[in-house]
C-alpha positions as CSV (number, residue, x, y, z in Angstrom):
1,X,4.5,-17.3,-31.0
2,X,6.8,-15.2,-28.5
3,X,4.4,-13.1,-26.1
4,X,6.7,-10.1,-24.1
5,X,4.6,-7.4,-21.6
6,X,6.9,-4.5,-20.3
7,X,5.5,-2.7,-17.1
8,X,6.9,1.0,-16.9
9,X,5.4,1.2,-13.2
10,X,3.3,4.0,-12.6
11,X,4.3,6.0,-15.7
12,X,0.9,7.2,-16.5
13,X,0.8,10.8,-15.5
14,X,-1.4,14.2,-16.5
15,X,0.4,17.0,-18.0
16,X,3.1,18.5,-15.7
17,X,3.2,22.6,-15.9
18,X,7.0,22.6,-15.5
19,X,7.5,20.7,-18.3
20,X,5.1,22.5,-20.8
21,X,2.1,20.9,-20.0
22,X,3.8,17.3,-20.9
23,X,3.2,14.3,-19.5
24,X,6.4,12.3,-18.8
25,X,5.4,10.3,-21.4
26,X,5.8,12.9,-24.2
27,X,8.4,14.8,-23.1
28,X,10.7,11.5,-23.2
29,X,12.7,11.0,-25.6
30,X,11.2,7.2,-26.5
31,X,11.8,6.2,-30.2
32,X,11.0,2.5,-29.6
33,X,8.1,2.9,-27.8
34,X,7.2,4.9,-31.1
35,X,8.3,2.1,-33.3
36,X,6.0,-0.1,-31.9
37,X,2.9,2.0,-31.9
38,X,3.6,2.8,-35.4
39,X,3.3,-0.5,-36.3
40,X,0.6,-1.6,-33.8
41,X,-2.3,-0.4,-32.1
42,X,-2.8,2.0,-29.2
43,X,-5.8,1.8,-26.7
44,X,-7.1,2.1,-23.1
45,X,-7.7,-0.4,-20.8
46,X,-9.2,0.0,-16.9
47,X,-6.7,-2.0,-14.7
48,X,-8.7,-0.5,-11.8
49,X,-12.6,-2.5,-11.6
50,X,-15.0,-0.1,-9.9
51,X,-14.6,-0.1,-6.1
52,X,-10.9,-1.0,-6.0
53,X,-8.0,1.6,-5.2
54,X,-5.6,1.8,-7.8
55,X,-2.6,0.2,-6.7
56,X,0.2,-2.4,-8.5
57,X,-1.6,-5.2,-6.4
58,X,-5.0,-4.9,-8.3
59,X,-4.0,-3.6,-11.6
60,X,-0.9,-5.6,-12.0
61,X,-3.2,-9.0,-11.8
62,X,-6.2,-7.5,-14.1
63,X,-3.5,-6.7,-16.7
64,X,-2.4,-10.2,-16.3
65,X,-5.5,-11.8,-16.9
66,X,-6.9,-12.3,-13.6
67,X,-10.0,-10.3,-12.2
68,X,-9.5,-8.7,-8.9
69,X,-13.0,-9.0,-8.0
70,X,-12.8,-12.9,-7.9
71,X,-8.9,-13.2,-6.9
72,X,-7.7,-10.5,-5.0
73,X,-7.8,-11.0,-1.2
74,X,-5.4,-8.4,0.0
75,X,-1.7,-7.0,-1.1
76,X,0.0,-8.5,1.4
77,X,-0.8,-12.1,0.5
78,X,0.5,-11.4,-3.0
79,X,4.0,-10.3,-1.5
80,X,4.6,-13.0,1.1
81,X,4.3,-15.8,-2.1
82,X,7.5,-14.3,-3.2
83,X,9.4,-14.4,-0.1
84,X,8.5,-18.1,0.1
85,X,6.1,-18.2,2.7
86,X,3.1,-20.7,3.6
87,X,0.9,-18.9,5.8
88,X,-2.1,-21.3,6.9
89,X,-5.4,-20.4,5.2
90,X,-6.8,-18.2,8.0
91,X,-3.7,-16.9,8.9
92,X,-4.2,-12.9,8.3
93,X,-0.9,-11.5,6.3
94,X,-0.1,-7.5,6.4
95,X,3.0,-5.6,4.3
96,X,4.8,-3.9,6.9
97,X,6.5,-0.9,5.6
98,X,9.2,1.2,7.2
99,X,8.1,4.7,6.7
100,X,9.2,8.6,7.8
101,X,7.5,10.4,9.5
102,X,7.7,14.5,10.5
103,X,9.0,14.4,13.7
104,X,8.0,16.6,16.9
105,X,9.7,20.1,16.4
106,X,10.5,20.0,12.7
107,X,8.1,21.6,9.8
108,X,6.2,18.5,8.8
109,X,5.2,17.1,12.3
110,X,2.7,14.8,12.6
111,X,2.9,14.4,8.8
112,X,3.6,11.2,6.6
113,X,7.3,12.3,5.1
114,X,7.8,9.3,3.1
115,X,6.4,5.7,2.3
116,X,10.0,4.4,2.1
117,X,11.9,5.7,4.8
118,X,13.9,7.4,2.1
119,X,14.7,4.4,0.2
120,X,16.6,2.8,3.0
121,X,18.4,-0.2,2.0
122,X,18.1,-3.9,3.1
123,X,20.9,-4.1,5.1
124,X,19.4,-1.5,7.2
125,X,16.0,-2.3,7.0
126,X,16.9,-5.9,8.3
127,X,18.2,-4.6,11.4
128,X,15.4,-2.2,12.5
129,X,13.0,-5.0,11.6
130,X,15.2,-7.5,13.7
131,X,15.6,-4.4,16.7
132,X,11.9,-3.7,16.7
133,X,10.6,-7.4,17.2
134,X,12.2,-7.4,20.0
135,X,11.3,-4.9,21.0
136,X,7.6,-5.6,20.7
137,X,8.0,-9.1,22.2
138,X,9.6,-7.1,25.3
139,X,6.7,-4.4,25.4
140,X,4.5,-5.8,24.5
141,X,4.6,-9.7,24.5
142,X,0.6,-10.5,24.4
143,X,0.1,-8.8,20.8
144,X,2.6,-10.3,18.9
145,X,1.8,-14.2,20.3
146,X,1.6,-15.6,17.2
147,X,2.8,-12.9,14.8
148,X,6.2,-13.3,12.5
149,X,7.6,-10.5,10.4
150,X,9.8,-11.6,7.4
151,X,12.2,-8.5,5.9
152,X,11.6,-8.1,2.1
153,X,13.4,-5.7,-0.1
154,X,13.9,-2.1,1.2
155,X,11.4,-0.7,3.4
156,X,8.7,-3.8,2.2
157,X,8.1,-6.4,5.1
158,X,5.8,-8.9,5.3
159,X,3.8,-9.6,8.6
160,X,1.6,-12.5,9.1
161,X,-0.9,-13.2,12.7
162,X,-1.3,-16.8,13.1
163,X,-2.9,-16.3,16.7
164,X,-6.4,-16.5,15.6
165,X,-7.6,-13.1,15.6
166,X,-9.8,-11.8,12.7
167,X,-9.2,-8.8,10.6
168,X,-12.6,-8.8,8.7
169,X,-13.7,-5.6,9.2
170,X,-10.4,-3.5,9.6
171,X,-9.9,-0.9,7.2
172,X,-6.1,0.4,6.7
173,X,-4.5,3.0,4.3
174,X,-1.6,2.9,1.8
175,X,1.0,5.3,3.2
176,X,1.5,6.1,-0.8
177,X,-1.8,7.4,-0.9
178,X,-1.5,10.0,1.9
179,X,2.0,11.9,1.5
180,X,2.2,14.7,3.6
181,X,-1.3,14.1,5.5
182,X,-1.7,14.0,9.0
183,X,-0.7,10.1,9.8
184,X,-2.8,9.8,12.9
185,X,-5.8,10.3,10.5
186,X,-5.1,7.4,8.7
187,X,-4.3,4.6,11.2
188,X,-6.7,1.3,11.6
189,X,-9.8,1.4,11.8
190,X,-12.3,-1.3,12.9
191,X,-12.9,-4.0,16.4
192,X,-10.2,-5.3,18.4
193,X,-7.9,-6.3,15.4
194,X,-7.4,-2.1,14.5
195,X,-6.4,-2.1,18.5
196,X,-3.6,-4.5,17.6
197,X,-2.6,-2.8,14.3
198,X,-2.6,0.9,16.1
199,X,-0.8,-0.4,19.4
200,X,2.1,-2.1,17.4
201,X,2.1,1.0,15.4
202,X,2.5,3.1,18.7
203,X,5.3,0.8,19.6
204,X,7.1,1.1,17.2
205,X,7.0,5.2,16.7
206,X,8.0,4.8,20.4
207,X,11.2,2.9,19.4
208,X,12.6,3.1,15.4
209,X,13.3,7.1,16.1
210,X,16.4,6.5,18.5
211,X,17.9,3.5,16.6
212,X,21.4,3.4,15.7
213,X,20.6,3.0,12.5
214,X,18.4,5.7,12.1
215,X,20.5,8.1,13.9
216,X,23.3,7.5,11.5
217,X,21.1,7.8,8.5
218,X,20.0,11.6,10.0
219,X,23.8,12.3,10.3
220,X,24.2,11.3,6.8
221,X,21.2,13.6,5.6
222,X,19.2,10.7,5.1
223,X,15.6,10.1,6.1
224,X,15.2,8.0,9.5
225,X,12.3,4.8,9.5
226,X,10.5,6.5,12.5
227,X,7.3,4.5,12.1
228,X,6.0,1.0,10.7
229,X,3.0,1.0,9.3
230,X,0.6,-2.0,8.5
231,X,-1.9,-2.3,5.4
232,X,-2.4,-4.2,2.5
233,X,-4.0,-7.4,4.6
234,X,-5.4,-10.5,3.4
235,X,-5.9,-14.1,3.3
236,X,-4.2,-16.6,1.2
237,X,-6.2,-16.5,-2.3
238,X,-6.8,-19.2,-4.7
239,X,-5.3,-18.1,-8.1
240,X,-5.4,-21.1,-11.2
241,X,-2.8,-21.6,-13.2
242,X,-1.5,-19.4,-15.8
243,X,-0.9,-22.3,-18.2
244,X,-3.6,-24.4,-17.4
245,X,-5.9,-21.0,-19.0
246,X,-3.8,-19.8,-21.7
247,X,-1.8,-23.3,-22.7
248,X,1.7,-20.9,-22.2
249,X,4.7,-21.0,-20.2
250,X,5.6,-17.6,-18.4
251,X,8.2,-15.9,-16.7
252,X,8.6,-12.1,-14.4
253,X,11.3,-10.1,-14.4
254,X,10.9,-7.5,-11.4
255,X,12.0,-6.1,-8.6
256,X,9.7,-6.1,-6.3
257,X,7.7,-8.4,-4.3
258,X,4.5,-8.2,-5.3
259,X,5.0,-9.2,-9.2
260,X,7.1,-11.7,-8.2
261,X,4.2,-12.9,-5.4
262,X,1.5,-12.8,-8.7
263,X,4.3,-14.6,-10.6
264,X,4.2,-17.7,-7.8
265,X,0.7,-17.9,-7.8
266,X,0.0,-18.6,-11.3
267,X,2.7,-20.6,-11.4
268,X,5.3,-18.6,-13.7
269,X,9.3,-18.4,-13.0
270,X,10.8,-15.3,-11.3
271,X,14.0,-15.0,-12.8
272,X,16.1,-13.3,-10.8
273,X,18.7,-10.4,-12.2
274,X,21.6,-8.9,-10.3
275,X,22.1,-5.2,-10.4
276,X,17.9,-4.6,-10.3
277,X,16.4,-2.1,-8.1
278,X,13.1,-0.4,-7.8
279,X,14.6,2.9,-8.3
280,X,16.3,4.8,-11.0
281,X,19.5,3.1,-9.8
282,X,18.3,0.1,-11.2
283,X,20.9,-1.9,-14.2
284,X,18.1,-1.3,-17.1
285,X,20.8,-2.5,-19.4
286,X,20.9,-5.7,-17.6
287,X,17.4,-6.1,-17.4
288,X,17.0,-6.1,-21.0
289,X,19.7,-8.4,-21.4
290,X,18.0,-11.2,-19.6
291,X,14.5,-10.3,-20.6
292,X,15.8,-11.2,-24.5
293,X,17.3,-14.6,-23.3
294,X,14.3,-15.2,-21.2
295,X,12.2,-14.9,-24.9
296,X,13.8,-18.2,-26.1
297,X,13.0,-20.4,-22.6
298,X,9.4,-19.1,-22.5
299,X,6.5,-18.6,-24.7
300,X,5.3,-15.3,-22.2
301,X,8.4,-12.5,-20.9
302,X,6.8,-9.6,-18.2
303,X,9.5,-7.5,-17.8
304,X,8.3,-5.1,-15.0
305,X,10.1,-1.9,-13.6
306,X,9.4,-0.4,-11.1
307,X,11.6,2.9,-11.1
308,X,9.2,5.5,-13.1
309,X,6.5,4.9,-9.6
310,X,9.0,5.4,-7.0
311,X,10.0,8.5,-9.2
312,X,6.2,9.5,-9.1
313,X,6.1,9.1,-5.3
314,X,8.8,11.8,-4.7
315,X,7.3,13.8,-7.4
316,X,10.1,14.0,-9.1
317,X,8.9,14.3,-13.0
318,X,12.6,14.9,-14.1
319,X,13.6,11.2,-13.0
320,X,10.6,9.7,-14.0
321,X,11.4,11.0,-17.4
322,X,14.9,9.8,-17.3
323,X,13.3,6.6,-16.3
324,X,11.3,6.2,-19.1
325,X,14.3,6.8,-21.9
326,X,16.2,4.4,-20.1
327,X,14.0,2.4,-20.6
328,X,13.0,2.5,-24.3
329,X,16.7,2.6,-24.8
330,X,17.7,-0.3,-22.2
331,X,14.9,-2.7,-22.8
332,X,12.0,-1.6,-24.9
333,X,14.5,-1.4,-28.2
334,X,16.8,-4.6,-27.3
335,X,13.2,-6.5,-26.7
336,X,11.8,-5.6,-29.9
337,X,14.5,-6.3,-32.2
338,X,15.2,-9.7,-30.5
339,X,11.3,-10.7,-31.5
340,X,10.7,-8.9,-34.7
341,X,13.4,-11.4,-36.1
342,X,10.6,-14.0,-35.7
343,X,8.8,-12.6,-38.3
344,X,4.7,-12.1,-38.7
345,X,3.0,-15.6,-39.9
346,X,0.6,-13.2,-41.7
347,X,3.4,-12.8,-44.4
348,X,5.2,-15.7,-43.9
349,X,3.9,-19.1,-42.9
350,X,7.1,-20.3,-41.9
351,X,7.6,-17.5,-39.4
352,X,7.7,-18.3,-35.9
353,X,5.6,-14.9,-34.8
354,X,5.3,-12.6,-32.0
355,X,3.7,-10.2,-30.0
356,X,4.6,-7.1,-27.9
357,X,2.6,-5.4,-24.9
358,X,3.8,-2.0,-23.4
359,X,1.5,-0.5,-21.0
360,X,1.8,1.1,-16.8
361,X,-0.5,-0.9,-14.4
362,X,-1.8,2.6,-13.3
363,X,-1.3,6.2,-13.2
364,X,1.1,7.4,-10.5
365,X,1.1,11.7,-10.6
366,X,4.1,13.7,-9.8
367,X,1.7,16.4,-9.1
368,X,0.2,14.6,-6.1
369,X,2.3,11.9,-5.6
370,X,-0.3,9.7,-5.6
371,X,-1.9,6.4,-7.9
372,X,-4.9,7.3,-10.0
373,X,-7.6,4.8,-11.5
374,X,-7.7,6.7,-15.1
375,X,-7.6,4.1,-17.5
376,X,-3.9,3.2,-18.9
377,X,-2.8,3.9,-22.1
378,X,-1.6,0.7,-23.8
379,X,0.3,-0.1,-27.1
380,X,0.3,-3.3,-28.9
381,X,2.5,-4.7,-31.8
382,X,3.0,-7.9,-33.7
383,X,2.2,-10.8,-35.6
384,X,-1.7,-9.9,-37.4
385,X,-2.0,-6.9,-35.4
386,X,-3.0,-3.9,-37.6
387,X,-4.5,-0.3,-37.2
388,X,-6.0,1.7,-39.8
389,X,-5.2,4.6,-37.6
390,X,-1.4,5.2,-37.1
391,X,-0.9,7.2,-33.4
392,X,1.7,8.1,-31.5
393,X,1.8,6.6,-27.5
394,X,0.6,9.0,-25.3
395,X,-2.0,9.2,-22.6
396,X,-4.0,11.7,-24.6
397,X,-3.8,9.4,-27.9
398,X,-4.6,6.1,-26.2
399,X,-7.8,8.3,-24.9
400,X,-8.3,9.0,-28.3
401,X,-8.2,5.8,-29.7
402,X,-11.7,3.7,-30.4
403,X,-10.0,0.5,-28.6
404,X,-10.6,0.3,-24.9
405,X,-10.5,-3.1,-23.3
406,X,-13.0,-2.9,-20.0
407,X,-13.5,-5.1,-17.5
408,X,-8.9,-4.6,-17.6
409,X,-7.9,-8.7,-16.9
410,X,-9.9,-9.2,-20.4
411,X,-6.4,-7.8,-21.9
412,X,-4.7,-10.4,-21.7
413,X,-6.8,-12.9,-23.8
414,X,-6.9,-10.1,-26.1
415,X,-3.0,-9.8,-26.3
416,X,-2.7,-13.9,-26.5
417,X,-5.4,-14.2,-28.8
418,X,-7.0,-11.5,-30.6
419,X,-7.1,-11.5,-34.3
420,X,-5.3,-15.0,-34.2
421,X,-6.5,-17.3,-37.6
422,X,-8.9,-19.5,-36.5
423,X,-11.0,-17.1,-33.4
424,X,-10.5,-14.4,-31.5
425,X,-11.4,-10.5,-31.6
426,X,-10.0,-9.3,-34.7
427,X,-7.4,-6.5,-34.1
């Protein structure tokens, strides 16, 4: 058996007015995505476990099999993994992102503008990070004893405090989660550790606005990285083995850090694609390419893109929706007629067989620009897998729909397993 998951990021959405009370999802144009819920099943599952924030960190590991409330210590941790880093066990590890905020005299001062310093590229981002650890060690040299900051992609940075200090009770916010807020309402909280966070914070608000960099990105129109913010932070977890579980070799295809950090620790490949981004820029064409040769070197593909939640951050529903055809047309279409060439072992024994799981981690609205912990509509196609019900893929008809997987990481033994001759849940 062939197992492939595709991750539309964040493409869960409620009805948008300005496009006739559509989600993104139905007013896309997505005839693969309605091949395979014609000839699968479509339900809900809840990525989010109660008293977690909806986020990629959390819901990308429950879909994957592995329950936050046992594994998750933090974002951060997740991300450094991919960037090859070994931070000792009580090191503390933070995502250091490069933000925008309003600055004094213009209409959103005081505000948080933008969780990715308008998408700024690496290049870039490398040299502010570079500029503004010096910076700190000048101004500051006593806080940052101990600390390293390692650029990631785009505004995502991982910083890690190996001095000693404890975090335990510090309690930081998501600049996602508070676009347009007042950002001063949302720093650190907690002992001496927030004191850290918030004075580093300081400095650097103090420094990034008069950057070269950032100067020539506000004569280009662009938007400057006047702030970095820390969140996310966490120890190094303890995650088993993917295969040691499920007895199956796996491989991520992403973007971003964070899969690719989940990826390291249970021990699947990160195969690495030129061309991908986590915007709407991104090759999709390529990244279909390689997830259909990835099929025949492993028995599990995740294909995960990230575009559709950046999309959802600016709130901008028109690229989300372009998004989404690109990729039923890019990836979703390629993907499906690479595996239904396997054939279904229920109707022939010498079939190889497979399986296909399409499903966001999480909602991310256009309307507030925020994630949401609804529980995400999934579809599900393949060998044995049959619905007496044919639906469409939608949020409102996977709320419809009598399956609904819940605690979320008991998906994936469903996908691997369920209905299989010889145990499992029948599907």
């Amino acid at each position: 058996m062939k197992y492939v998951i595709i991750i539309p990021d964040g493409a869960a959405d409620f009805p948008i007015p300005e496009m006739g009370d559509r989600t993104p999802f139905e007013a896309a144009e997505m005839p693969n995505l309605a091949r395979v819920a014609s000839m699968g099943r479509v339900g809900c599952v809840h990525t989010t476990p109660p008293g977690f924030e909806a986020g990629s960190d959390v819901c990308s590991m429950s879909l994957l099999g592995y329950d936050p409330r046992k594994y998750h210590t933090g974002r951060a941790p997740l991300e450094a993994a991919s960037l090859g880093l070994r931070p000792g066990p009580t090191d503390w590890i933070f995502r250091l992102n490069l933000i925008t905020t309003g600055l004094p005299g213009t209409p959103m001062e005081g505000r948080m503008v933008d969780h990715s310093a308008g998408a700024i590229t690496d290049a870039e981002a490398r040299v502010l990070v570079a500029g503004l650890v010096d910076h700190w060690s000048r101004e500051a040299p006593e806080l940052v004893r101990g600390i390293t900051v390692t650029p990631g992609v785009s505004y995502r940075n991982i910083l890690i405090d190996a001095s000693g200090r404890s975090y335990n009770d510090v309690r930081t916010t998501p600049p996602h989660a508070v676009p347009g807020e007042p950002w001063a309402a949302h720093l650190p909280t907690g002992s001496a550790g927030a004191e850290v966070l918030r004075a580093l914070m300081d400095h650097s608000a103090a420094y990034l606005p008069g950057h070269e960099v950032n100067l020539a990105r506000m004569e280009q129109g662009l938007r400057p990285a006047t702030m970095a913010w820390l969140w996310g932070q966490g120890t190094k977890p303890s995650v088993p083995v993917f295969r040691e579980r499920f007895g199956l070799r796996g491989a991520m295809i992403t973007s971003v850090d964070l899969l690719a950090g989940i990826a390291s620790y249970i021990g699947w490949e990160r195969l690495h694609v030129e061309g991908l981004t986590s915007y709407h820029d991104t090759d999709y064409r390529r990244q279909g390419i390689e997830t259909v040769r990835a099929i025949n070197a492993y028995d599990v593909v995740c294909s995960h893109i990230e575009a559709p939640d950046e999309m959802s951050h600016q709130g901008d529903y028109a690229a989300k929706v372009a998004s989404l055809e690109a990729i039923d047309r890019e990836i979703i279409g390629p993907v499906l007629d690479a595996l239904m060439v396997r054939g279904d072992p229920a109707h022939d024994p010498d079939a190889e067989g497979w399986r296909l799981l399409v499903l966001p981690d999480h909602y991310t609205l256009c309307s507030t620009k925020k994630h949401d912990a609804t529980p995400v509509p999934f579809v599900m196609a393949g060998a044995w897998v049959r619905s007496a019900v044919k639906r469409s893929f939608s949020e409102e008809a996977a709320e419809k729909s009598d399956l609904r997987i819940d605690p979320g990481d008991e998906l994936m033994e469903f996908f691997l397993r369920g209905g299989l001759p010889g145990g499992g849940r029948r599907t």
